[in-house]
C-alpha positions as CSV (number, residue, x, y, z in Angstrom):
1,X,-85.6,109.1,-82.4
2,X,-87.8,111.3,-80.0
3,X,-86.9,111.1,-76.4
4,X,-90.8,109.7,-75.6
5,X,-89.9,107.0,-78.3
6,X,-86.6,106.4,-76.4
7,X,-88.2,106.1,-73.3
8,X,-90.2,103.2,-74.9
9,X,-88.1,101.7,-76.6
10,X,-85.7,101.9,-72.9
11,X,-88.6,100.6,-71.1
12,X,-89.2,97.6,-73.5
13,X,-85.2,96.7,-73.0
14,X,-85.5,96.7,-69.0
15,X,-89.1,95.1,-69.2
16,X,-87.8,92.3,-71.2
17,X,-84.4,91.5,-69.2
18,X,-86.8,91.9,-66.1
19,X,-89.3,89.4,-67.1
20,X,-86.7,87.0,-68.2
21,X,-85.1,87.6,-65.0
22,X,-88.3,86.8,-63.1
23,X,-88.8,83.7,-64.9
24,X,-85.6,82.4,-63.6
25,X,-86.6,83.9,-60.0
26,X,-89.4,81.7,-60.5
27,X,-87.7,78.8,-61.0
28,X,-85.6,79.7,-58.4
29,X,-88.5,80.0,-55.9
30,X,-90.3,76.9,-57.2
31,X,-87.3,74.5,-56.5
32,X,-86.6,76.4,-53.0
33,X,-90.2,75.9,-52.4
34,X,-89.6,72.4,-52.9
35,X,-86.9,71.8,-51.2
36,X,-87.3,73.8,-47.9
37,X,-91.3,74.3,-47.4
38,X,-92.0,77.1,-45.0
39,X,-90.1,75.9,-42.2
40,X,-87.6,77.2,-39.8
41,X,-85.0,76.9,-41.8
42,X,-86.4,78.9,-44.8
43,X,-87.4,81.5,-42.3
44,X,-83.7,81.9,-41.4
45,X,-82.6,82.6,-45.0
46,X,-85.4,84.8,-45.5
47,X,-84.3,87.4,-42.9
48,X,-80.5,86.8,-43.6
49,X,-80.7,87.5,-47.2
50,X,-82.9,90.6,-46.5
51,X,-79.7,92.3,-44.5
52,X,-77.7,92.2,-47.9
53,X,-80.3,93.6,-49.3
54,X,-81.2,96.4,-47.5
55,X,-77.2,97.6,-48.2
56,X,-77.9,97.3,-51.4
57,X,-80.6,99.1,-51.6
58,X,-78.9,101.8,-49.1
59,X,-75.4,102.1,-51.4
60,X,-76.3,100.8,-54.5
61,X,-79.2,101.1,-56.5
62,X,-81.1,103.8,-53.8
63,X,-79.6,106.2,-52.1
64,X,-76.1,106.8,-53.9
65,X,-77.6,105.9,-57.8
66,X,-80.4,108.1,-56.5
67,X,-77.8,111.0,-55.5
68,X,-75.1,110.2,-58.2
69,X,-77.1,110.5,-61.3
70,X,-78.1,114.0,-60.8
71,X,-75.0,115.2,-60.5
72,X,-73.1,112.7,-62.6
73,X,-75.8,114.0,-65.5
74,X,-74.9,117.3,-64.7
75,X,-71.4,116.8,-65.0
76,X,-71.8,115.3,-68.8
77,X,-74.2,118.3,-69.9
78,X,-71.7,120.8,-68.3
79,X,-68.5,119.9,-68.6
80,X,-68.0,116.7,-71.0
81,X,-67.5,113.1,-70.7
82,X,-63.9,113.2,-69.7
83,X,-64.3,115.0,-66.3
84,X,-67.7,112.7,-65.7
85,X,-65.6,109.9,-65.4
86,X,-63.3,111.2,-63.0
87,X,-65.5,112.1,-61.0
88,X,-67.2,108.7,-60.8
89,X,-63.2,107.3,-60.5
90,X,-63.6,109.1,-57.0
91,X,-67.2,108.1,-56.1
92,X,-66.2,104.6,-56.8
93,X,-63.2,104.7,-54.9
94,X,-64.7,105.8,-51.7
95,X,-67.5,103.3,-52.0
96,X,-65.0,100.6,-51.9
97,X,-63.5,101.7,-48.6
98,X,-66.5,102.3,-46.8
99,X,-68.2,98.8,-48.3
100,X,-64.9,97.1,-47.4
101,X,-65.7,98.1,-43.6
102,X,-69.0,97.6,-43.2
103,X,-68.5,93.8,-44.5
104,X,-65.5,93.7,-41.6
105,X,-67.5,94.9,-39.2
106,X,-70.5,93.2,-40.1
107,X,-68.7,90.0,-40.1
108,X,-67.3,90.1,-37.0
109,X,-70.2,90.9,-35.1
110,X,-71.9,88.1,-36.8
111,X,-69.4,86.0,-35.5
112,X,-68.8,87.1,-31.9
113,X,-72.5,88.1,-30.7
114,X,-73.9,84.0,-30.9
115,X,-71.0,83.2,-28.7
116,X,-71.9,86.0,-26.1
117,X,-75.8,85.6,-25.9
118,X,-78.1,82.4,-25.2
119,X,-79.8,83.2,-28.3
120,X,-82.6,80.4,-29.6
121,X,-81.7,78.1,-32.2
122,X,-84.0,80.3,-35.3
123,X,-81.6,83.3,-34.9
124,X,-78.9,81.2,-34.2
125,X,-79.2,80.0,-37.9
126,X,-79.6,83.2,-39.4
127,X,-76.1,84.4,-37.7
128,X,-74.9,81.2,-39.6
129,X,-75.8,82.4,-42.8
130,X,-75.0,86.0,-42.5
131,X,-71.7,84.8,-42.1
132,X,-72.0,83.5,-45.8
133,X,-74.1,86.0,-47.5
134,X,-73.0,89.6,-45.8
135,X,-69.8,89.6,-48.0
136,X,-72.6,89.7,-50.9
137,X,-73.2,93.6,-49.7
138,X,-69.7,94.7,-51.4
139,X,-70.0,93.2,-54.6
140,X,-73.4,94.0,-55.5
141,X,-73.5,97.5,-54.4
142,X,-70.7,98.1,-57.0
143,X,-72.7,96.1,-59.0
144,X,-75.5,98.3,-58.6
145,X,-73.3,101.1,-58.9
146,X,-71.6,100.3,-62.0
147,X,-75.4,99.6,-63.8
148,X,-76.4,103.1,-62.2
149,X,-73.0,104.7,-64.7
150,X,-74.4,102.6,-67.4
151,X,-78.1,103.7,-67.0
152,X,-77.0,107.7,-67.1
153,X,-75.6,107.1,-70.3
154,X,-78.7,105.3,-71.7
155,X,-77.3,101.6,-71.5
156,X,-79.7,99.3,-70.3
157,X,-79.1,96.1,-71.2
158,X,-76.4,95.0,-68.8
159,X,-77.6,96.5,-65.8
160,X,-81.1,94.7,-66.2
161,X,-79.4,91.6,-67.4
162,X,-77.3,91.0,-64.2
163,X,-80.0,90.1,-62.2
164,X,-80.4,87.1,-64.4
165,X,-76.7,85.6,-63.5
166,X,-77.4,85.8,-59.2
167,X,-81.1,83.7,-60.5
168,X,-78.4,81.2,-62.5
169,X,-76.0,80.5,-59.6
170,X,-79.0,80.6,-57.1
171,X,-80.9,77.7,-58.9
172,X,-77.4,75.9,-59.8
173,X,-76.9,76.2,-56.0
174,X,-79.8,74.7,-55.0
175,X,-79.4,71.7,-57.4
176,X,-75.6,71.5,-56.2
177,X,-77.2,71.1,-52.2
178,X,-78.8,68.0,-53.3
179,X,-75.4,66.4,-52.7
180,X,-74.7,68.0,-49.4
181,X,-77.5,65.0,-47.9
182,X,-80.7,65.7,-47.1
183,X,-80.2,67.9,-43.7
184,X,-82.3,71.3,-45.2
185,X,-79.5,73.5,-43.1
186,X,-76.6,72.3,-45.0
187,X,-78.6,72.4,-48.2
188,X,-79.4,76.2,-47.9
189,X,-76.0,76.8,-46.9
190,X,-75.0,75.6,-50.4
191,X,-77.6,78.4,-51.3
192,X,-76.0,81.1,-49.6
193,X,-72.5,80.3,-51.2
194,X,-74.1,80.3,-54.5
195,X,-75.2,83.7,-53.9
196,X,-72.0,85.4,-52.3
197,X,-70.3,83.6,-55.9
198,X,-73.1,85.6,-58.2
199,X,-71.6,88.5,-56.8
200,X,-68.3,88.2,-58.0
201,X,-69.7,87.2,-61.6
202,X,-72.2,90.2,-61.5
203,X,-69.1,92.8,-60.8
204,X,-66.6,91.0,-63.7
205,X,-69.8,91.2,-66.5
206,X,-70.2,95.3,-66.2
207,X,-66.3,96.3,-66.7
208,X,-66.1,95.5,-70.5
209,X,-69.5,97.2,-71.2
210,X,-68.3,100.6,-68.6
211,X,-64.7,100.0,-70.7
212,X,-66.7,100.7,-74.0
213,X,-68.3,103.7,-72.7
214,X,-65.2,105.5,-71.8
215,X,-64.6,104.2,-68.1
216,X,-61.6,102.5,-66.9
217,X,-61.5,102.7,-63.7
218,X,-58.1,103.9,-61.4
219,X,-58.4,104.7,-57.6
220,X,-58.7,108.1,-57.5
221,X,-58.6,110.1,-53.4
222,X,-59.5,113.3,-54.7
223,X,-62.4,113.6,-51.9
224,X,-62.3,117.0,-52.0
225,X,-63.6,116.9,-55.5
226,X,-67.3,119.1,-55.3
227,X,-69.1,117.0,-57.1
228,X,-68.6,114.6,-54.2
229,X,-69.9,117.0,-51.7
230,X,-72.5,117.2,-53.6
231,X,-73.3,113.8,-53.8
232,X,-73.2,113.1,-50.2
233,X,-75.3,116.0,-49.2
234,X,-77.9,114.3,-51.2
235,X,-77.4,111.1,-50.3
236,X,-77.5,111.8,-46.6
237,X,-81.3,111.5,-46.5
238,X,-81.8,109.7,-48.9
239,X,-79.6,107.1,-47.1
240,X,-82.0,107.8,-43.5
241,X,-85.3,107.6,-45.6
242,X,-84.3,104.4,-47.1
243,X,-82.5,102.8,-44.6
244,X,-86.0,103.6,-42.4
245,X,-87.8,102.0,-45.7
246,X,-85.8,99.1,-45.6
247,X,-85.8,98.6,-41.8
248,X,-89.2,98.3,-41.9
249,X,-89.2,95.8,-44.7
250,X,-86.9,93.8,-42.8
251,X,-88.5,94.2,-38.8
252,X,-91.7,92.4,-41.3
253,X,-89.3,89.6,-41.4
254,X,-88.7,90.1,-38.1
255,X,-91.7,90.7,-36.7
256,X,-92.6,87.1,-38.8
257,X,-90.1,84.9,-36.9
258,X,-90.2,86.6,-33.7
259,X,-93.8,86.3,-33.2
260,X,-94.5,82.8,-34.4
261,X,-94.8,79.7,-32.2
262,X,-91.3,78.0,-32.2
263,X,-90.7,74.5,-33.7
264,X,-90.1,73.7,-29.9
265,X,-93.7,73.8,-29.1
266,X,-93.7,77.3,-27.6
267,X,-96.9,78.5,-27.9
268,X,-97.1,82.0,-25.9
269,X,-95.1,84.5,-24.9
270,X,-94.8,86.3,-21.3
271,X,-95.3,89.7,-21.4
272,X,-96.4,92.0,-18.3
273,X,-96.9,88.5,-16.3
274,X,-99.2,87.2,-18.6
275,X,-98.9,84.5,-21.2
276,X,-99.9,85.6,-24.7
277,X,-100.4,83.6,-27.2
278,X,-98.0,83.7,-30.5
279,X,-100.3,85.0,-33.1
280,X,-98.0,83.8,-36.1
281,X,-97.2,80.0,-36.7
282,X,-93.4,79.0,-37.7
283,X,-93.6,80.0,-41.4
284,X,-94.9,83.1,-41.3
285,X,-91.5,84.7,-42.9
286,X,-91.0,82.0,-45.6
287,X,-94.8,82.6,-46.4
288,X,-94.1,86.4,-46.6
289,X,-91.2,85.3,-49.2
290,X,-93.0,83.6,-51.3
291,X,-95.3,85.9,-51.4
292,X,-93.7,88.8,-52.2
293,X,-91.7,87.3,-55.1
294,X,-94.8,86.6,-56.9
295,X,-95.7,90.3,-56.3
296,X,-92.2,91.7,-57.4
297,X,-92.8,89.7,-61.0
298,X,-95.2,92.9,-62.0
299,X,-93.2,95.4,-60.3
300,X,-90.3,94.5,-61.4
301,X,-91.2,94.4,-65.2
302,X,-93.6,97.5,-65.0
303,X,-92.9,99.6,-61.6
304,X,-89.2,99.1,-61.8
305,X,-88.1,99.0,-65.4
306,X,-90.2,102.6,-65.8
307,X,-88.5,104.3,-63.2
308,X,-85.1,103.2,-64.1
309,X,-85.6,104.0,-67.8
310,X,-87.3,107.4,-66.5
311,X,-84.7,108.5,-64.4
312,X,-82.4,110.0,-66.8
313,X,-84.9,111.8,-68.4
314,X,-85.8,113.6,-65.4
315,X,-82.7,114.2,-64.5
316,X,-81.6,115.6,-67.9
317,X,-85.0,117.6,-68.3
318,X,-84.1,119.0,-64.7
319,X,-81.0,120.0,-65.3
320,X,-82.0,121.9,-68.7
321,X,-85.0,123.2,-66.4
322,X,-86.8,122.3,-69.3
323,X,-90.5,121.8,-67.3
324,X,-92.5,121.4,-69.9
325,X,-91.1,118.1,-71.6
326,X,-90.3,117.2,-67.4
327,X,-94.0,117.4,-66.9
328,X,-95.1,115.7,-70.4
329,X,-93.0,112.6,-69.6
330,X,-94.3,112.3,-66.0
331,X,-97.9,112.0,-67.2
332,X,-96.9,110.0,-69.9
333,X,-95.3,107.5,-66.8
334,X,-98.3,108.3,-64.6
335,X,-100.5,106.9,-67.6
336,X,-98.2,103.8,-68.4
337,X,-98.0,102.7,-64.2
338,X,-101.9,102.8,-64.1
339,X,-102.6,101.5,-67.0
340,X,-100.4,98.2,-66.2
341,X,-100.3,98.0,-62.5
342,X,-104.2,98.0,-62.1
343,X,-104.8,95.0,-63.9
344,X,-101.6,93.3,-62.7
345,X,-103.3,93.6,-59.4
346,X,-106.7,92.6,-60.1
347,X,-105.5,89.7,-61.8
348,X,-103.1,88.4,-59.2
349,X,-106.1,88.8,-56.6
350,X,-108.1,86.5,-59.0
351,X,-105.2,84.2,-60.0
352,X,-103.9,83.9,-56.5
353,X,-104.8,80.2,-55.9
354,X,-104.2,78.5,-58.9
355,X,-100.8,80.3,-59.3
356,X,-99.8,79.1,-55.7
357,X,-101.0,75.6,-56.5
358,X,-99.0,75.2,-59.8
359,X,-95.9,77.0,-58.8
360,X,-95.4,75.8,-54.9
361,X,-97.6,73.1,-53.8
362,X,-95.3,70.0,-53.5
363,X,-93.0,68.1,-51.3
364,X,-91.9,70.5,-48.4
365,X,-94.9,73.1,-50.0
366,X,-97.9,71.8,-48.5
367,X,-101.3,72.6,-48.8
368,X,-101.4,74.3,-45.2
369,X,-98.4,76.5,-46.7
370,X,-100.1,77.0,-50.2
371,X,-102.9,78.8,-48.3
372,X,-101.6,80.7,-46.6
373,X,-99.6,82.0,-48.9
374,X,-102.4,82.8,-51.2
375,X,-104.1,84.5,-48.4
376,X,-100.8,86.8,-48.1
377,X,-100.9,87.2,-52.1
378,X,-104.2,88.8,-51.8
379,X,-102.9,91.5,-49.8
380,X,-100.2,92.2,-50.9
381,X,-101.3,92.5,-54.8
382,X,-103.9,95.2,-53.4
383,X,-101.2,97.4,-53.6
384,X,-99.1,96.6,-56.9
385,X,-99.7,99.6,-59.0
386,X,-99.4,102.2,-56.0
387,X,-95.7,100.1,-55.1
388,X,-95.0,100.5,-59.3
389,X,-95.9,104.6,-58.7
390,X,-93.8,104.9,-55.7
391,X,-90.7,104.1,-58.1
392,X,-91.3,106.8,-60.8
393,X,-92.7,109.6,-58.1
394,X,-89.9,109.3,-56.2
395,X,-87.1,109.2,-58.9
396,X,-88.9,112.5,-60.1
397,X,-88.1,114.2,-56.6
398,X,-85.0,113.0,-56.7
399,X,-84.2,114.3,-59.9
400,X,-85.3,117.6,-59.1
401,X,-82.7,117.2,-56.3
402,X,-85.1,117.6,-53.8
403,X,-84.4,114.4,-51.5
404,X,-85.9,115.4,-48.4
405,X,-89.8,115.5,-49.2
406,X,-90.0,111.7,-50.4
407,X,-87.9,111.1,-46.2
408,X,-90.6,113.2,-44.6
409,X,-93.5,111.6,-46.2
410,X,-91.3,107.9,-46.2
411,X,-91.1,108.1,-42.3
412,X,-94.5,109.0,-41.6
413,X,-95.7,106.1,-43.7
414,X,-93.1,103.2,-42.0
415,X,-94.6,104.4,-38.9
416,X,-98.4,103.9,-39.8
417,X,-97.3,100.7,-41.5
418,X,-95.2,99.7,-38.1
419,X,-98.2,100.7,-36.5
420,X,-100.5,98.7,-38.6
421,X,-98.3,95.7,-38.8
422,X,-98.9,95.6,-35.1
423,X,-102.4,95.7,-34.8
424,X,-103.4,93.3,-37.8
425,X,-101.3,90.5,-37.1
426,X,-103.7,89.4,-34.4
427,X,-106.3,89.1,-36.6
428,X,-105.1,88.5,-39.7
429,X,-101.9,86.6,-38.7
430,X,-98.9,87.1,-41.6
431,X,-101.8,88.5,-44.1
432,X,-101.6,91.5,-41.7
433,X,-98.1,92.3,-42.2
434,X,-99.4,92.6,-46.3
435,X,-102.3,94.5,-45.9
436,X,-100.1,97.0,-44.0
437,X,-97.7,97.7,-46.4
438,X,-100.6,98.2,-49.2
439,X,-102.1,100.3,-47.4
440,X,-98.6,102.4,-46.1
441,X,-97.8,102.3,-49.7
442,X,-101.2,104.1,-51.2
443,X,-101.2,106.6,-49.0
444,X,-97.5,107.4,-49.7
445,X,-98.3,107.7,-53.1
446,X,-101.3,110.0,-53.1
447,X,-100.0,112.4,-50.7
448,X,-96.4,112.2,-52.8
449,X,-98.3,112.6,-56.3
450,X,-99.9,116.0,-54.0
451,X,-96.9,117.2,-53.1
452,X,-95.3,116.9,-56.8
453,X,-98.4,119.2,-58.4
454,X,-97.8,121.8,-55.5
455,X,-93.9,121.7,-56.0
456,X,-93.9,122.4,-60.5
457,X,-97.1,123.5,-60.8
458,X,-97.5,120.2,-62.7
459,X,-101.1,119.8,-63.7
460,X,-102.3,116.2,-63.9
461,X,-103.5,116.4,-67.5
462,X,-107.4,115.6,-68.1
463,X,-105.7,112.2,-70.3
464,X,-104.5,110.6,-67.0
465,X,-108.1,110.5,-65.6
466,X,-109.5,109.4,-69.1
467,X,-107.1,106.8,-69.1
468,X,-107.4,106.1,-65.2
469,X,-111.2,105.3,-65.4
470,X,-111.3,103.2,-68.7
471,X,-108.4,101.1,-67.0
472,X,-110.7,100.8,-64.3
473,X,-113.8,99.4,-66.5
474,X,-111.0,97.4,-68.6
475,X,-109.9,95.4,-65.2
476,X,-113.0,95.0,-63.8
477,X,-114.3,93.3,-67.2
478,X,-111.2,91.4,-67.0
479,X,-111.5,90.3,-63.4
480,X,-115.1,89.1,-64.1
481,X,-114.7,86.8,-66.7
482,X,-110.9,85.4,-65.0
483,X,-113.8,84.7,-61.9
484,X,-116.4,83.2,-64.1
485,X,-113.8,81.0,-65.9
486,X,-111.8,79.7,-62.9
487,X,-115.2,78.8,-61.3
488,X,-115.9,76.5,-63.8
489,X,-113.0,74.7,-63.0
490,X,-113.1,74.0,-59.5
491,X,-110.2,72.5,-57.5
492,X,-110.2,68.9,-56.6
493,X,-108.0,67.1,-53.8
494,X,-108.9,64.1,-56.0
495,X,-106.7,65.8,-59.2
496,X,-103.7,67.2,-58.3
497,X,-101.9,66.7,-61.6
498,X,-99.6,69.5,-63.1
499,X,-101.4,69.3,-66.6
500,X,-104.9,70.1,-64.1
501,X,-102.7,72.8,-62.1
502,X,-101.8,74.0,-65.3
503,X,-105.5,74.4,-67.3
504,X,-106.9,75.8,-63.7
505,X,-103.7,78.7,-64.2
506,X,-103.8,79.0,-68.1
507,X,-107.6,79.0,-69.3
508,X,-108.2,82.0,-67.1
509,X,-105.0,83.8,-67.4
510,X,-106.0,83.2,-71.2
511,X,-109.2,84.8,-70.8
512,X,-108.7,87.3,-69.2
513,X,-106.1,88.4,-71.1
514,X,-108.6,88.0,-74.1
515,X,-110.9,90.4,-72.7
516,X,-108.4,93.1,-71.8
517,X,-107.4,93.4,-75.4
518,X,-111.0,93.5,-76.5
519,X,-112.6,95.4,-73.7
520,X,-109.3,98.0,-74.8
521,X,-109.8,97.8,-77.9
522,X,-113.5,98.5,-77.9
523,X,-113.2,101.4,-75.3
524,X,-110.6,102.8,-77.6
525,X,-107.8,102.9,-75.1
526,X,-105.0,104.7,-76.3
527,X,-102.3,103.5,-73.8
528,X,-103.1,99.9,-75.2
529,X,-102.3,101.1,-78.7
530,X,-99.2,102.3,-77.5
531,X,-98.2,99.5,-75.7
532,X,-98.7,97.6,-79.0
533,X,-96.7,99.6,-80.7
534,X,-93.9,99.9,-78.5
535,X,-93.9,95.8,-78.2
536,X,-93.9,95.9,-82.4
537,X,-91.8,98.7,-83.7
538,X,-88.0,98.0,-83.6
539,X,-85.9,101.0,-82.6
């Protein structure tokens, strides 16, 4: 099999465990919705289960897979399996330790700092649960380590699969808090225990699967080991452009809970000896949420599953200093991001509504909260196929081993988007903090996708811009007819029935799928061919 044909076939592995894994986020999300609204209490959660995340993003899959695989690749094509493994005996080893101090640290901080401050009752509850969920930062980082071993030697099942088992215990969690009464804090703590136990399960599922590859693992302190140097050196800013990244995703969260009205009737804020008003209403963070999981749905199965699946293959082309083939792929990923993430936006923009309405709006989810989640959806999804890009463009930087250029360009984006966030949130309430990322997240991409050509002398081939602009008449087709249809079935306060809910959703989604085939098919689209054929063709 050709390495293009294994990059599709790779892709089509991840893309399939993703999607099933966003179903189940779905449901997740749906019964969350449910059960919690966009109250003060979801708002909590929201911010505290961001802080796990942005550790594992820091020492799991970002800045450690991003430095390890490089090097571990080079160790394979160099000097065999055997030594390989060693050398990820020591990585592993001294992730442990320093994960195994951060959570005691963390945890007592979490612990001691409500009991020294007068702190108001919203952060108050996120203390609560960090308590819970920050143990979750040692067990999926190794997690996310073990699946970035399996992923260098091509095996993507597991890795993309795991995701799946923290939606399982998630969703059995939140059935399981139905018994805890109906007090919505000590239902979401039931959540958060759920979560730290997915964890546990996520780590056990990998060690058979890294057993059959070769890897048992034995605590190895060989730190002075080079390859470990190495690593680190790489890492180090990777680790301060992400953790700036991922700061800024979470001071959104933040910047959510801290300027919204509180469920005290606070309505202003003093500031220079005036009172301002809050320009965010208690919510605002849940409403981010919920929006952004409906926008990680396409990322995840396109942005997300390409880069991962991609990642080797730079690596291993970068290592060979094979250029050619490096360069062939990247177009070839260039092509495949554009070519899905375009209409993936256009047709979340169009969808927006009737996807809010069918998954959300009940109980707790109101139609105050449906809207203004919509309202965030739209921008938000403005953005999808440049947040898809960012995953393959930086990988490829990384691969070369050049972490510093995607930090440079990071930082000077979280600041305009810090800057924007800001500004719009006066005007545009929570939809600001969206439209700042989109906009932060474009211009990252085009000056990044610059910077790329300059560094390789990698031409973006004449069949990128072919393929760019009949995506572009392919989507706009599409989102035509998805408006036309969805018009003629105009929402009612009068028929609020999931089988309505689910034609005003369906019939258009239908549709407009419809005419994407045709309109690619009749514009002779040769990305669509592929993608047919990559969906049909067993390995």
């Amino acid at each position: 099999m050709s390495d293009i044909k294994k990059l599709i076939y790779s892709v089509k592995t991840i893309s399939s465990c993703t999607f099933l894994s966003r179903i189940l986020g779905l449901g997740r999300d749906i019964i969350c919705a449910s059960i919690f609204g966009t109250g003060l209490v979801w708002d909590a959660f929201t911010v505290a289960f961001k802080i796990p995340n942005l550790f594992r993003r820091l020492f799991g899959e970002g800045a450690l897979s991003a430095a390890f695989i490089p090097v571990f690749t080079e160790h394979i094509e160099k000097h065999g399996e055997r030594e390989a493994w060693k050398f990820a005996n020591i990585v592993i080893t001294l992730l442990i330790i320093i994960l195994g101090g951060i959570v005691f640290i963390g945890e007592g901080s979490f612990f001691v700092v409500p009991k020294l401050f007068n702190i108001h009752e919203k952060w108050q509850l996120i203390f609560k649960l960090l308590i819970i969920l920050f143990p979750y930062v040692f067990f999926i980082c190794i997690v996310a380590f073990m699946g970035a071993i399996l992923n260098t030697v091509r095996h993507f099942f597991i890795p993309a699969f795991a995701p799946m088992i923290l939606n399982i215990c998630w969703i059995s969690g939140a059935f399981v808090s139905f018994y805890t009464g109906n007090v919505t804090e000590k239902m979401v703590f039931t959540v958060a225990i759920a979560i730290l136990f997915s964890g546990i399960i996520q780590m056990y599922v990998h060690l058979p699967f890294l057993r059959q590859k070769g890897f048992n693992y034995r605590p190895s302190f060989q730190f002075t080991h080079p390859g470990l140097k190495s690593v680190f050196t790489r890492m180090a800013p990777i680790v301060f452009g992400l953790a700036i990244v991922q700061l800024n995703v979470l001071l959104d969260s933040i910047i959510a809970v801290g300027f919204a009205s509180t469920s005290d009737g606070q309505g202003s804020f003093a500031f220079a000896g005036m009172n301002i008003p809050f320009p965010l209403k208690v919510g605002a963070a849940s409403v981010l949420y919920y929006s952004d999981r409906l926008i990680q749905f396409p990322l995840g199965v396109f942005g997300v599953a390409m880069a991962t699946a991609v990642f080797p293959f730079f690596s291993t082309y970068a290592a060979r200093e094979d250029w050619e083939n490096f360069s062939r792929t990247f177009n070839k990923a260039l092509k495949f991001i554009l070519f899905m993430g375009i209409p993936a936006s256009i047709g979340i923009i169009m969808l927006r509504e009737p996807i809010v309405s069918l998954l959300y709006k009940r109980n707790q989810f109101d139609a105050e909260s449906a809207l203004r989640t919509s309202r965030v959806i739209l921008f938000y999804a403005i953005g999808i196929w440049a947040y898809c890009g960012l995953h393959v463009l930086i990988r490829a930087f990384y691969s070369l081993k050049d972490t510093v250029t995607p930090v440079k360009i990071g930082t000077l984006c979280v600041g305009l988007n810090l800057v924007l966030n800001i500004s719009l949130i006066w005007t545009l309430q929570e939809g600001g903090l969206a439209l700042s990322t989109s906009i932060s997240a474009i211009i990252q991409i085009i000056i990044l996708t610059l910077i790329l050509q300059k560094k390789l002398s990698i031409k973006i081939q004449k069949e990128v811009f072919v393929s760019l602009v009949k995506t572009i008449i392919i989507s706009v087709a599409m989102g035509f007819v998805c408006f036309f249809t969805l018009k003629m079935l105009p929402y009612s306060e009068e028929n609020t029935s999931l089988y309505f809910k689910g034609i005003r959703l369906f019939i258009p989604m239908l549709t407009a799928s419809a005419t994407f085939a045709v309109a690619s098919f009749l514009i002779k689209s040769e990305d669509f061919r592929n993608l047919i054929k990559g969906v049909l063709k067993k390995p």
